[in-house]
C-alpha positions in Angstrom: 0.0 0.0 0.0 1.2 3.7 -0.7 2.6 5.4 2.5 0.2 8.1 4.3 3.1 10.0 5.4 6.0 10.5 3.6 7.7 11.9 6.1 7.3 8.4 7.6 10.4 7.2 5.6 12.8 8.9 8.4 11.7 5.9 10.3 14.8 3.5 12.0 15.0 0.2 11.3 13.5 -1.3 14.5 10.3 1.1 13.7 10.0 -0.1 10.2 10.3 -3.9 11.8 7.4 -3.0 14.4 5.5 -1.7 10.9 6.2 -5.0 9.0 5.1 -7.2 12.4 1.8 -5.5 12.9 1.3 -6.2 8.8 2.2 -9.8 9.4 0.1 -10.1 12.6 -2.9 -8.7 10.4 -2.6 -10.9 7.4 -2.2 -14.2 9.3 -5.1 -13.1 11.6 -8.2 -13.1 9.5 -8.9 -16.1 7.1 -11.4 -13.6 4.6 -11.0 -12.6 1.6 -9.3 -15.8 0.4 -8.8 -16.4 -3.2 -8.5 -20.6 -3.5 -7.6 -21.5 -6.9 -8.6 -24.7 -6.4 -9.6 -27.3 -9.2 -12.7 -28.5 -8.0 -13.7 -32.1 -9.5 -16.6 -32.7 -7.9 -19.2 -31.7 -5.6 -17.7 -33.1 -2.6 -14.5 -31.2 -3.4 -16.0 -27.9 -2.3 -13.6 -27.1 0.9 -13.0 -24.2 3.1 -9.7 -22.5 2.4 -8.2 -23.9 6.0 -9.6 -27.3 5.4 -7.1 -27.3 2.0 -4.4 -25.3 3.5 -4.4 -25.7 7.9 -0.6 -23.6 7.2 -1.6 -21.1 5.0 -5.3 -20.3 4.5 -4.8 -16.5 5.4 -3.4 -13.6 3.5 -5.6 -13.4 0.7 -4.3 -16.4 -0.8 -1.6 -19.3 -0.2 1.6 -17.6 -1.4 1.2 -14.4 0.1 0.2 -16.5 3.1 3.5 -18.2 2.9 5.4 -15.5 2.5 3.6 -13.4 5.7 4.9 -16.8 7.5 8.4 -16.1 6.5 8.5 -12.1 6.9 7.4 -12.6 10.7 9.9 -15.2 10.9 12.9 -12.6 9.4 11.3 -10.3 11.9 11.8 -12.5 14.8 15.3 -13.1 13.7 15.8 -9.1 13.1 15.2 -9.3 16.8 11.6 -7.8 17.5 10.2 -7.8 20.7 7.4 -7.7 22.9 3.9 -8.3 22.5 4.1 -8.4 18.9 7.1 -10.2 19.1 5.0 -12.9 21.1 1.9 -13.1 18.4 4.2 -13.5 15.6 6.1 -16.2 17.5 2.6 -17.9 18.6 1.3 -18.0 15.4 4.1 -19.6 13.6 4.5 -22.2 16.3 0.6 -22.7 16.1 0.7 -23.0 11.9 4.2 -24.4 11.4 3.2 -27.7 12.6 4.4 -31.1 11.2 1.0 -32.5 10.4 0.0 -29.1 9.0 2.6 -28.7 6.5 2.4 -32.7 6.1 -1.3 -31.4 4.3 0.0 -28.7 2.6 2.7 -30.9 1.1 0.4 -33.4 0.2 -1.8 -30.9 -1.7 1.0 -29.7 -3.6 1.7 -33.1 -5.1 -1.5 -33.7 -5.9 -2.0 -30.6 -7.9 1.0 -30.8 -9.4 1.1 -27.0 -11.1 -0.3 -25.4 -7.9 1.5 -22.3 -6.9 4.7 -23.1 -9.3 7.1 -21.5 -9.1 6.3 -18.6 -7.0 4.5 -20.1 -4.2 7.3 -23.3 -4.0 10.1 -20.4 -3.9 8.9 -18.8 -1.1 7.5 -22.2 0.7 11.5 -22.5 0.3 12.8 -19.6 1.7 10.5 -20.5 4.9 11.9 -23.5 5.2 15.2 -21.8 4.9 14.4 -19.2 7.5 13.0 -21.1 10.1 16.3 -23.4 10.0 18.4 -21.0 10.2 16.4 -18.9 13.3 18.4 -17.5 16.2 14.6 -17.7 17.8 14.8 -21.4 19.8 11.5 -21.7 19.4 11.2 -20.8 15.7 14.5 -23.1 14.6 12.9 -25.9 16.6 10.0 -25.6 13.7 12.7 -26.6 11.5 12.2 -30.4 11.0 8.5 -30.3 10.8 9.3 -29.0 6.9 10.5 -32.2 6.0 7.7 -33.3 4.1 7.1 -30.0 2.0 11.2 -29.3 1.3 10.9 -32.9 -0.3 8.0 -32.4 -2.1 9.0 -28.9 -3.8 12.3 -30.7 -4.5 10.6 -33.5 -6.4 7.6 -30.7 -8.1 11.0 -27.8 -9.1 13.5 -30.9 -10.4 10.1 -32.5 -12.7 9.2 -28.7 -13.7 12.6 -27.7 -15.3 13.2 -30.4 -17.2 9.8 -30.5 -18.8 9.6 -26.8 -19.4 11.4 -25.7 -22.7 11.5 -22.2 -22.6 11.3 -19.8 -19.2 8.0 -17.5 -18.4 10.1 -13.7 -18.9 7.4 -11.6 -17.8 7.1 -9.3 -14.6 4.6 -11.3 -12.3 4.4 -14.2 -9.8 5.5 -16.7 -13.3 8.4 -15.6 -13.9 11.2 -18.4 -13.9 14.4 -16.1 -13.6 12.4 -15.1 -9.9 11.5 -18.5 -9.2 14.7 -19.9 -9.8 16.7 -17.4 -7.6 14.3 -18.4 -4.8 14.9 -21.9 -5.3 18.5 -22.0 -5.7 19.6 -19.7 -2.8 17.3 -22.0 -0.3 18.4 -25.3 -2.1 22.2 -24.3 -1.6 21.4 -23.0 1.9 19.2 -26.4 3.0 22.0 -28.5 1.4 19.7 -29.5 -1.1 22.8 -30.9 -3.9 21.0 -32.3 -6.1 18.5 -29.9 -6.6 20.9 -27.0 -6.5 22.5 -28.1 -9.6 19.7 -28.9 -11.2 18.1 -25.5 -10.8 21.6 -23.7 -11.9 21.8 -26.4 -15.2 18.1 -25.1 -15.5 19.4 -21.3 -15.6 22.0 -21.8 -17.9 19.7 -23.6 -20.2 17.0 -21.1 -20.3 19.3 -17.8 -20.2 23.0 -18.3 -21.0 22.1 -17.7 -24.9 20.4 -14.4 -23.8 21.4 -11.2 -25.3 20.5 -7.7 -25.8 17.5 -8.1 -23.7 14.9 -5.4 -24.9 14.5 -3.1 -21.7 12.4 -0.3 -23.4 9.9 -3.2 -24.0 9.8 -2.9 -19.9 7.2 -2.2 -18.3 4.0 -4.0 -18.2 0.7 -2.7 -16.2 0.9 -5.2 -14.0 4.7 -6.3 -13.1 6.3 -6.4 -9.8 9.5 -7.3 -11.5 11.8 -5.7 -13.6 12.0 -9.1 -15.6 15.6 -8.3 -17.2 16.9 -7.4 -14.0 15.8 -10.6 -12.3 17.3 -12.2 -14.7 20.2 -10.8 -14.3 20.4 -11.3 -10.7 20.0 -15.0 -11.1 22.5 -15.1 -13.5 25.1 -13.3 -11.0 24.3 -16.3 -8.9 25.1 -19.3 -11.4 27.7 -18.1 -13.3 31.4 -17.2 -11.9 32.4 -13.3 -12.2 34.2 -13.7 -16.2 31.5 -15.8 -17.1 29.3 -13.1 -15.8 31.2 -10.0 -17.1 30.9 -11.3 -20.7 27.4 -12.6 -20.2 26.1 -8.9 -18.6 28.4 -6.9 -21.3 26.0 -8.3 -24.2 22.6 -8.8 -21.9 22.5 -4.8 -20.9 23.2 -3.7 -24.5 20.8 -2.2 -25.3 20.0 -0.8 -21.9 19.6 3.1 -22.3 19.4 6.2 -19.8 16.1 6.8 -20.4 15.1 3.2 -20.6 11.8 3.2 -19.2 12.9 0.4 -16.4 15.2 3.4 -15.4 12.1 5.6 -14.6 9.9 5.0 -11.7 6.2 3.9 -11.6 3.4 5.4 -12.1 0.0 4.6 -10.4 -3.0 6.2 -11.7 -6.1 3.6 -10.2 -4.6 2.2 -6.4 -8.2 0.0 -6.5 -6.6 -1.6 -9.2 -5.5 -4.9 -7.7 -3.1 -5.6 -11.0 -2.0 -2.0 -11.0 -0.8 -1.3 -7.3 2.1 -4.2 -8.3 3.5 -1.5 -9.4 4.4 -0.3 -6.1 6.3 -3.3 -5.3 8.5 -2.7 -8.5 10.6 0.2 -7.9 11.9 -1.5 -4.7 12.6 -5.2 -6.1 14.0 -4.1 -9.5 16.5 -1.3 -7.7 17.2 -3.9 -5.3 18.1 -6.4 -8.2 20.0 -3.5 -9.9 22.5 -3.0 -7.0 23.0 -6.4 -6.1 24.0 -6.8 -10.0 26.2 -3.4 -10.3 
């Protein structure tokens, strides 16, 4: 959402984590609006949201939901305290649970293209976070994602190899995105295998790339500056020559006035498509300066 008060950005950091926790403690509070996208095959398939998903049926919907799970757990890591501190940590213990995710990994097997590759990227990154926790408590979680690490292991290794060609545009499909999840939580879990599967998978889809077109940048809708993301992934797989001769020929025919050089405009906030457009300025500068 826009900021109300400019001003606001003078904020510290431990302010702007208190922010984030009461956004997390909101959206992991209240299991309505939901949006399912479930196949439904028959009539006795018609389930409640939490019925599906007893980890993640808030948030609006299961990735953002996942991802609410892994901000409060960064939170708690940043070192939050206090009565927020104690919601966040309640809820995760409370959702995180072995026979929970145990469903949730189930689900994602049987519907094999749910949430891919967005929703298995961040489901990742949890897993990741909640290892890695300086929060007793929240590392303890950390076996109980057994079950779901393997089954994202088995859905990401099946998906690159059948996939010919990557999805390049700016939203929650895009395989550059997906694959930098995956690979920085594979490499992290000690996933082998599936970390150099997933860096085989980048070099296949985007080692050939060149000149990408960034005055074709942006759509209405992106929260991802798609040739920076790609870029960024690329940083990660190949070694720095590789990657000074692969970046030389990729940013070609990046200009000054490039319009993925200019910032976003939102005309229609209501606009649920639209308001991505908030979110872009911050992840493709972030991408930029990680690449630079």
């Amino acid at each position: 959402m826009p900021l109300s008060n400019p001003g606001s950005l003078s904020l510290n950091r431990e302010d702007w984590a208190g922010r984030f926790g009461s956004v997390v403690v909101d959206n992991l509070s209240r299991g309505y609006p939901y949006a399912t996208q479930h196949l439904t095959e028959a009539e006795s398939d018609l389930l409640l949201p939490v019925q599906m998903h007893p980890a993640f049926a808030t948030s609006f919907d299961w990735h953002s939901c996942v991802h609410m799970h892994w901000l409060g757990a960064s939170l708690l890591g940043f070192g939050i305290d206090g009565p927020l501190a104690a919601q966040i940590e309640a809820i995760l213990v409370e959702n995180l649970t072995l026979e929970k995710l145990s469903v949730e990994a189930d689900y994602l097997v049987k519907f094999s293209h749910y949430e891919r590759p967005y929703g298995w990227a961040w489901a990742l990154r949890l897993a990741d976070e909640v290892l890695y926790s300086p929060v007793a408590s929240i590392a303890a979680l950390a076996t109980n994602f057994a079950p779901l690490v393997d089954a994202i292991e088995t859905l990401a290794t099946t998906w690159v190899a059948n996939v010919p060609q990557p999805v390049r545009h700016g939203v929650h499909s895009n395989s550059a995105f997906g694959l930098l999840l995956l690979l920085g939580s594979a490499r992290s879990l000690g996933r082998r295998e599936l970390t150099m599967t997933l860096e085989d998978a980048a070099r296949r889809w985007f080692g050939d790339d060149r000149g990408w077109p960034f005055d074709w940048e942006r759509s209405g809708q992106d929260f991802l500056s798609a040739g920076m993301v790609e870029a960024e992934l690329m940083r990660t797989v190949l070694d720095p020559a590789e990657f000074e001769i692969w970046s030389i020929d990729f940013f070609s025919e990046l200009r000054a006035n490039s319009s993925v050089l200019r910032p976003a405009i939102v005309t229609d906030e209501s606009d649920p498509q639209q308001s991505h457009l908030f979110g872009l300025d911050v992840s493709r500068v972030a991408a930029a300066v990680r690449v630079a």
